[in-house]
C-alpha positions in Angstrom: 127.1 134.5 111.1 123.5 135.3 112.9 121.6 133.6 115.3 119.3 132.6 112.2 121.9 131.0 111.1 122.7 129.4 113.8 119.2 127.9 114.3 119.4 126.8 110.9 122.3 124.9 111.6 120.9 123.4 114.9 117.6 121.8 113.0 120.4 120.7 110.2 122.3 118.9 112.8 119.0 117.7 114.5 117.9 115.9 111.3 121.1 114.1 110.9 121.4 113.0 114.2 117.5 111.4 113.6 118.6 110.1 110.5 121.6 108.0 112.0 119.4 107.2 115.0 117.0 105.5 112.3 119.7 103.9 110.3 121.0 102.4 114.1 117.0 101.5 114.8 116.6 99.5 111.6 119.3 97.4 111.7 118.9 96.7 115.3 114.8 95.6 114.0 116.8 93.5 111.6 119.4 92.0 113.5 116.2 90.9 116.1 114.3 89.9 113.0 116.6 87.8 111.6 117.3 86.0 114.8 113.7 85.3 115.6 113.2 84.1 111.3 116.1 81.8 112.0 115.1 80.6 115.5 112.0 79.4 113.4 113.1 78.1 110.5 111.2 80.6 108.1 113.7 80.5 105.5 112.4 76.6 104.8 109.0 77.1 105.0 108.9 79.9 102.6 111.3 78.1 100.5 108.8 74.9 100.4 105.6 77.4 99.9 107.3 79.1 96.6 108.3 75.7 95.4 104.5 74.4 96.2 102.8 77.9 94.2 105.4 77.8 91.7 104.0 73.9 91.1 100.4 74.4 91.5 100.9 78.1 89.0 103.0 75.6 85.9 100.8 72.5 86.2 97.3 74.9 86.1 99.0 77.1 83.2 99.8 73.3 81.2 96.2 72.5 82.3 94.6 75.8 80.5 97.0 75.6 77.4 96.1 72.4 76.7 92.4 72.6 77.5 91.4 76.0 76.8 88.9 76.3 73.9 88.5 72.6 73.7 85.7 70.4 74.3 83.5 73.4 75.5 85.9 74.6 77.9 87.1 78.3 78.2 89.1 79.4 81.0 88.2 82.5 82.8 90.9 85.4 83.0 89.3 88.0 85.0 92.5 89.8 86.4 90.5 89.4 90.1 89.7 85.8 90.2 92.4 84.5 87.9 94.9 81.9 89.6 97.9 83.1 88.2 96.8 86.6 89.2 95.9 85.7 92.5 99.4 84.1 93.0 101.4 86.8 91.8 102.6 88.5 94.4 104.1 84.9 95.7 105.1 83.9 92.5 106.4 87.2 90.3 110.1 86.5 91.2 112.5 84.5 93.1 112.3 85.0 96.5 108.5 86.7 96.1 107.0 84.4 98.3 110.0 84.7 101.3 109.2 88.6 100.9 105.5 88.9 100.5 105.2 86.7 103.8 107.9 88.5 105.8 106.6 91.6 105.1 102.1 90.9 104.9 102.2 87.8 107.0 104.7 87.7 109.8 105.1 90.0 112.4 107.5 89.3 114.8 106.9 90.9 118.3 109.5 89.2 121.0 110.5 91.2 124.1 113.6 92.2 122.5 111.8 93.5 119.6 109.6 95.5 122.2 111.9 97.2 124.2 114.2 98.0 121.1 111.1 100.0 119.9 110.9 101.4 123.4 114.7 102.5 123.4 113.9 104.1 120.4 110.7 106.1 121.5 112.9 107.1 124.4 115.7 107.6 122.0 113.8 110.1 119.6 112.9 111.9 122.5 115.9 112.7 124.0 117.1 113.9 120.8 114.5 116.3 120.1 114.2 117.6 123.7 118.2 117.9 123.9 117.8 120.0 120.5 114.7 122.1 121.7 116.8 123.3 124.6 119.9 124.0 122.9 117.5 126.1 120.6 116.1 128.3 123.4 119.4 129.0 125.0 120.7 130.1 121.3 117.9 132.0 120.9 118.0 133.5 124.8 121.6 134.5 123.9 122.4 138.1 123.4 124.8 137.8 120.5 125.6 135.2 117.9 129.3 135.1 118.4 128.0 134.2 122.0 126.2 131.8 121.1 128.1 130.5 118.4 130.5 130.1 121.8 128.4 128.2 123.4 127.7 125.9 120.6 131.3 125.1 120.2 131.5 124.7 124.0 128.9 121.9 123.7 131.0 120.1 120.8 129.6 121.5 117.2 131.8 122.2 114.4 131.0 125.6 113.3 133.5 125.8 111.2 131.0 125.8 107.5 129.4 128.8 109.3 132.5 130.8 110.3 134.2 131.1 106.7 131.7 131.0 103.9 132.6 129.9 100.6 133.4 132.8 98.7 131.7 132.7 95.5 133.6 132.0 92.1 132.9 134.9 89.7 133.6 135.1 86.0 133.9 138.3 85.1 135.0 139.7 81.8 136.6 142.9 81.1 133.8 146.2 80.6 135.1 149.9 79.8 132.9 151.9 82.5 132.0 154.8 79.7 129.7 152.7 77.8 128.1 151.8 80.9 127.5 155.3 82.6 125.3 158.4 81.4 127.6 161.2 80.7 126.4 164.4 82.7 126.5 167.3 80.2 128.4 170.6 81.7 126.5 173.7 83.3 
């Protein structure tokens, strides 16, 4: 094992620890979310809205069938200006609308919500600093087994850096003399 190696692992272990610091942040956002949603009563609202679109998008789509090339009238489908089209993204599914509000039309900044995005600034921070000086003292260390010392002393499992995996090789049978140029005698 070198120093290299070492490092490597270090910015290995530094991404993982982001990741699960992510993972932690976004459920945290949720948790908050979902209180302040619930405090609110956004399900019912955006339950009413997709009934309402959902109504207005059937009784304009009867209107069109049944009037459409009749008496003079055509209906205009440009994809831009098209009611159904214009309602899509509230109406393509069940649960659209709850969705396309929560995520285009609500944001939800309470104090909690605040200082949870603080604590995570602060959080992220920490973690790379904390990694950034590990990193310098491994690479201020004269010798890898040294550092790989002070690694352990700090808590990391070296262990997938002290025994390799030994490589699994197939090899089949060769007779060496059809393999080698014979040297001719002087």
């Amino acid at each position: 094992m070198t120093k290299r190696d070492l490092i490597k692992y270090l910015d290995n272990a530094r991404y993982n620890k982001k990741i699960s610091a992510d993972h932690d942040f976004l459920d945290i956002l949720q948790a908050i979310r979902d209180k302040a949603l619930a405090k609110l009563g956004f399900d019912a609202v955006a339950e009413s809205v997709q009934k309402s679109l959902d109504n207005v998008l059937d009784t304009y789509k009867k209107w069109t069938g049944a009037n459409d090339s009749k008496n003079g009238v055509r209906v205009k489908t440009s994809y831009y200006n098209h009611l159904p089209s214009i309602l899509y993204d509230y109406t393509k599914e069940k649960g659209a609308c709850y969705n396309h509000l929560l995520n285009d039309q609500v944001s939800i900044e309470t104090d909690e919500m605040l200082r949870a995005k603080k604590d995570y600034s602060k959080l992220t921070e920490q973690i790379e600093a904390n990694f950034n000086a590990v990193v310098a003292t491994v690479e201020g260390i004269k010798t890898a087994k040294d550092a790989a010392a002070y690694l352990k002393e700090l808590g990391f499992d070296l262990s997938e850096l002290e025994e390799p995996p030994t490589p699994v090789m197939l090899a089949k049978r060769v007779e060496p003399r059809f393999l080698l140029v014979e040297q001719k005698a002087a």
